[in-house]
N, C-alpha and C positions, 0 to 999 in steps of 0.2 A: 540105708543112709542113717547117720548116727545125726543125732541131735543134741544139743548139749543146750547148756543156758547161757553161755556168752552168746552163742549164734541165735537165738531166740531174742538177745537183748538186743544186738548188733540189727535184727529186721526191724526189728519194731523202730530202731532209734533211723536208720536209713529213712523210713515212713515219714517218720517224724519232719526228719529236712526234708526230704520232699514237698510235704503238704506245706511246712513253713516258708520255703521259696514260691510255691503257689501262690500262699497270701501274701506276700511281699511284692509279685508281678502284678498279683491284683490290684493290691494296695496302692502301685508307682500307677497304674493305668488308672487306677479313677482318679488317682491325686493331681497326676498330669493331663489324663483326658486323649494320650497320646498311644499308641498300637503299641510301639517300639521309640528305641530310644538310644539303638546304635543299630550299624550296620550286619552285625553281627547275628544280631535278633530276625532282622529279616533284609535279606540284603538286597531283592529285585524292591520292596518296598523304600526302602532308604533310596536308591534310584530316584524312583519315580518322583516321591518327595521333594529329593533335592533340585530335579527338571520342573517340578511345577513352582516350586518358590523362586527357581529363577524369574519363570515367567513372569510371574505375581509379581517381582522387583523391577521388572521391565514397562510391563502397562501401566502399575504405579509410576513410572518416572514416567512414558510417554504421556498419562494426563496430566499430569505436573507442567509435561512441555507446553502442551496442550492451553492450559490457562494461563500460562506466560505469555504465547502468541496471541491467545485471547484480548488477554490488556494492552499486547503492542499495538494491534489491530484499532484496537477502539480508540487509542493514545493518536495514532495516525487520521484515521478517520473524522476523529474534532476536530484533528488538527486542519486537515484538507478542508471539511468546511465551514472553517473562520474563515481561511483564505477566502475562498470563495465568495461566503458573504462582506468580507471588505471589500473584493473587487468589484463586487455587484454596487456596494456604496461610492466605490468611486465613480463606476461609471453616471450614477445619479450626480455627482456634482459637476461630472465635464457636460452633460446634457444641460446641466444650468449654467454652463462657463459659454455655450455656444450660443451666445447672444451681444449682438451689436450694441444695447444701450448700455452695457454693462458701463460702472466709471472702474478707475484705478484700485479702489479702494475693495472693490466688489469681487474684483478678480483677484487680489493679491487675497482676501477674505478665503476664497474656493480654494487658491493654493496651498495656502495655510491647513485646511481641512484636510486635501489629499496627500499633504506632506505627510500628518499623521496618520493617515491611512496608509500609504507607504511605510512608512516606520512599523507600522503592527504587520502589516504584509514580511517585513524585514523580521523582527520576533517570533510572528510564527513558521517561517522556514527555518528559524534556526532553534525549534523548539526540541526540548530535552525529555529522555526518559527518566521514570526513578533511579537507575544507575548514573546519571548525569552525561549520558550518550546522547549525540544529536541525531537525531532518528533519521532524519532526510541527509547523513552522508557518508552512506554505502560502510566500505569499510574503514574509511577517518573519522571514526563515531566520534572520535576525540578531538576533532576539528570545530569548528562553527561550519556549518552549511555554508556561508554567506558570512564574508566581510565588507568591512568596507576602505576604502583606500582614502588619504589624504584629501583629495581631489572632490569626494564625493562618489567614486566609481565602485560598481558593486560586484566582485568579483566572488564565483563560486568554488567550492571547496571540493566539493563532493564527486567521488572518484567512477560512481556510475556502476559501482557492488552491491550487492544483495544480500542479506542473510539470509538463512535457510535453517529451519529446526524439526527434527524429526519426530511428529507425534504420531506416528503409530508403526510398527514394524515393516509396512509399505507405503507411506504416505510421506511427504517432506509437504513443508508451508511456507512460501514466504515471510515474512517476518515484516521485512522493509522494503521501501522505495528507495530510488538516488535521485536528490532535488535535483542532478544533472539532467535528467530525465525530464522531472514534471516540471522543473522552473526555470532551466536554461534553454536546452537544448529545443526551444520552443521558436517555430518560425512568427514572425514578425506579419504582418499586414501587407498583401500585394502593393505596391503601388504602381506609380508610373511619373515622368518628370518632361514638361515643356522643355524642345529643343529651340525652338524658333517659330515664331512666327509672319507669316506674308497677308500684309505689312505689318512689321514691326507694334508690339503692345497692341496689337487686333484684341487682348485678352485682358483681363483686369486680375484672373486668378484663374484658379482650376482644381478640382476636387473629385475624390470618388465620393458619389452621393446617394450609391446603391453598389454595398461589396459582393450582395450574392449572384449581383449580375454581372459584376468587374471579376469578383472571382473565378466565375464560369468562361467566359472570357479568358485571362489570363490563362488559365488550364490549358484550353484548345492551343494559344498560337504562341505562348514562351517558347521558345527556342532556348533548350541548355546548351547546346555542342555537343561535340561526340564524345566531352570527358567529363559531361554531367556538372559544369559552369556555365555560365550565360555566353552566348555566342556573342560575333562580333555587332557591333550598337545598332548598323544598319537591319540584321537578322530580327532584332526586335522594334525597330521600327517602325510606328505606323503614322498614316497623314489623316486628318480631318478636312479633307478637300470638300471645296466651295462650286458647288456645279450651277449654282444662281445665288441670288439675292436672298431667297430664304431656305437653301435647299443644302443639303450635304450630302457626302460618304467617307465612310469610316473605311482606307485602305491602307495596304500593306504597303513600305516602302521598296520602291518606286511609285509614285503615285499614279499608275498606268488605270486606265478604264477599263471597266469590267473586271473588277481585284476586289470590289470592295465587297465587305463584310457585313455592312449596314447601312444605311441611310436616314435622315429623317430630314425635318425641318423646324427651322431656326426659331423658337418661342421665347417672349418676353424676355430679349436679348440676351439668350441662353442656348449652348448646344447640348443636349443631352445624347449619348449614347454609352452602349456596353456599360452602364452605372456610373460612367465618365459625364462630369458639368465641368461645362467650359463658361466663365460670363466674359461675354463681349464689352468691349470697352463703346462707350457713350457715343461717340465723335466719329465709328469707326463701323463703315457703310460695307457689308459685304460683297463681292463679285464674284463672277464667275474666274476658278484662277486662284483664288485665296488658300491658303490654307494654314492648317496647326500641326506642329510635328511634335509627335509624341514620343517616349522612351519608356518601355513595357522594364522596371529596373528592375536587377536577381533580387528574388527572395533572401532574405535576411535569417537569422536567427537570434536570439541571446534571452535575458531575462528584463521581466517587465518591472523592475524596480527601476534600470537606469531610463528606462523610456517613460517613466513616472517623474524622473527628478527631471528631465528634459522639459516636461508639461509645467511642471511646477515653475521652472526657472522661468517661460517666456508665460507664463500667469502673472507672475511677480512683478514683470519687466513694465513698468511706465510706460503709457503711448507714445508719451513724448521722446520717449528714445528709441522708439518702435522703427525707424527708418534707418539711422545708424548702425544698429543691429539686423537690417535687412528683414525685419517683421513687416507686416500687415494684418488687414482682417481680414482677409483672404488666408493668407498664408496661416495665423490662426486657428480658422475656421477648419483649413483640411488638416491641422497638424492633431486638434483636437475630434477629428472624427476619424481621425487612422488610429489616434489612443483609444477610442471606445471598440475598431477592430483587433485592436493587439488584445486589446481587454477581452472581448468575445472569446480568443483564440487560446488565451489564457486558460480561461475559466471554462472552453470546452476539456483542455487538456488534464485539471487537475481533476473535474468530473470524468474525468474519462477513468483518474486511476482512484480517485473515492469507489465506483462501481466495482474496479478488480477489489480493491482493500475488502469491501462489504460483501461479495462474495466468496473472500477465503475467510471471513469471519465469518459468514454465514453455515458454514460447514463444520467449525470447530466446537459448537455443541453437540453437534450428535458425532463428532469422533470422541471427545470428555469422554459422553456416554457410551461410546462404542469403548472406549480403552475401561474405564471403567465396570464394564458388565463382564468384557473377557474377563479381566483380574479377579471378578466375583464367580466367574466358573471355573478359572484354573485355582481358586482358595478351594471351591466346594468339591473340585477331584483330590487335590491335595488334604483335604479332611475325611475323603473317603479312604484314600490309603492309609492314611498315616495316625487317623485319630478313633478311636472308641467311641461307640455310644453309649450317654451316660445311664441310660438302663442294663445295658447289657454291663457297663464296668462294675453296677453295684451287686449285680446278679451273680458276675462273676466272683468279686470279693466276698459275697455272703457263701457260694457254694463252698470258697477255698476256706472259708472263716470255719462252716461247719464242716468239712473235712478234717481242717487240723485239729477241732474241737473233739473231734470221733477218734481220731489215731489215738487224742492224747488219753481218752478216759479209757481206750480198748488196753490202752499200752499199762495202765494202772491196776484195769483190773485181771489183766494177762502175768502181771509181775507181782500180783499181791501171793501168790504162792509160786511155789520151784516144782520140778521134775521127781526132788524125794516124797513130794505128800503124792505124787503119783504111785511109787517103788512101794507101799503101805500094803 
């Protein structure tokens, strides 16, 4: 093989760009700290890369989700117990409203108090997120939950929708409630209404004055129908028959013997049963024969604001027009202990969904950190493929550094003479 001195130049000078692309890959890898830097250079690697930054963009947005439902949650949650502790203030002032000496002034006073407790009850169902959403109505966030009408009537908005937001690639979270749910669709206080009495005004008024036993009660002998409505008036029916002077039973109508449900006897001109008080009227001497006809009425539902402005109104209302308006202190007395029922029934309902709320808040710290830790182990696989350690990038740049350093001083002293001082 002949050798000449251009081909002698030509290796050395090849050497040369070689070692200099060396140090220049070294050089972009410690600079950037990165393996590669197209697809080209390593292309299962670029893969891999591109699947883990996905992920990493993914976890990152699910905690992101994550803390958003966070703050709806706790936004919810205060909100549910203000409610709650208003209702509980209201009921403290009907407990003071339910007293015979009160004068005019006394009661229109309480009214006054629970009006504004009503009004803040009204505020916070229709409270707002930081976007200016109303959080209690489903998917008309852009609604008020609760209006109110000319009249005073308080009509809800909210369509009974849910949000839902995804913080983790198999998890979804509630977000919201629909006040259709916690504040309307809420059933009302059993009652029951005098049909007639034998003889006539035997009764001065009548009250449930124990609901866990009127409710238990209720339960067993309501009759819905077969299409899940109250049946016909007779089906709920019942008679407080007089079997002596001081004796009773609580029977189904017809008021036939051996039907009845109950019995007791007559105290301090009172009949108590099933959490039912009857007061006997003064003048009016029991027999055997007598009786009180009762009407077990359907359950109700709606929200407990208009059955607030109801209390308030006949709070307000003078004794002295107490009769023209078909009032009493009877009538009174049971209208304001069926509101501290609705009220109970209430404020079991909104505790009911505080507990769901603080239980899917209670979870979304450790998904935070669950989505958060993935994202820090799909970074640290994506740094294993894709990125250099910076020991080895300086190791490598110094190897390539003294490499090109050696080509270039070999290549100097290989070209300081030619082929003819060999020929000599």
């Amino acid at each position: 093989m002949r050798i000449s001195t251009s081909m002698q130049y030509q290796s050395h000078l090849n050497y040369l760009q070689t070692a200099n692309s060396r140090v220049d890959q070294a050089s972009k890898q410690y600079n950037t700290g990165l393996k590669f830097q197209t697809a080209g250079e390593d292309p299962g690697g670029m893969a891999a890369k591109i699947k883990y930054q996905s992920d990493i963009v993914s976890y990152e947005r699910y905690a992101n989700n994550a803390k958003v439902v966070s703050d709806a949650l706790d936004q919810e949650e205060t909100a549910l117990g203000q409610i709650w502790d208003a209702m509980s203030s209201i009921q403290t002032r009907l407990i003071q409203a339910i007293n015979g000496t009160l004068d005019d002034g006394s009661r229109q006073a309480l009214a006054e108090d629970i009006k504004q407790s009503r009004d803040q009850l009204y505020s916070l169902m229709n409270t707002k997120n930081a976007e200016g959403e109303y959080i209690f109505s489903g998917a008309q966030s852009d609604r008020p939950t609760y209006t109110v009408t000319s009249d005073g009537n308080y009509i809800c908005n909210a369509d009974g929708s849910t949000k839902n937001v995804n913080v983790s690639p198999t998890i979804t979270v509630q977000t919201t409630d629909s006040g259709l749910n916690i504040f309307e669709n809420v059933m009302y206080a059993y009652d029951f209404g005098v049909n007639y009495t034998t003889p006539a005004d035997a009764i001065t008024g009548s009250t449930v004055s124990d609901y866990d036993q009127f409710n238990a009660f209720f339960k067993d002998h309501f009759n819905y129908g077969d299409k899940g409505t109250a049946a016909g008036s007779q089906d709920n029916e019942w008679v407080v028959f007089f079997t002596g002077e001081d004796t009773f039973e609580l029977r189904p109508f017809p008021a036939m013997a051996g039907t009845d449900v109950a019995s007791g006897e007559i105290k301090d001109g009172k009949i108590e049963v099933m959490g039912m008080t009857f007061n006997l009227s003064e003048d009016f001497t029991p027999q055997a024969g007598n009786m009180i006809s009762l009407n077990l009425e359907e359950p109700q539902s709606g929200n407990i604001l208009n059955k607030l402005t109801d209390i308030v109104n006949k709070l307000s209302l003078p004794q002295d027009e107490w009769e023209e308006n078909g009032m009493s202190m009877s009538s009174l007395t049971h209208d304001l202990a069926e509101m501290q029922e609705n009220l109970n029934i209430a404020k079991k309902q909104v505790d009911s969904y505080r507990g769901m709320v603080g239980a899917r808040g209670a979870n979304i710290d450790a998904i935070i950190t669950s989505d958060e830790t993935l994202s820090d182990i799909k970074s640290e696989a994506k740094a294993n493929v894709s990125e250099i350690d910076t020991f080895a990038a300086v190791s490598n740049l110094l190897i390539a550094q003294n490499a090109l350093q050696v080509a270039q001083q070999s290549y100097n002293l290989v070209h300081s003479t030619t082929l003819f001082d060999y020929m000599r």
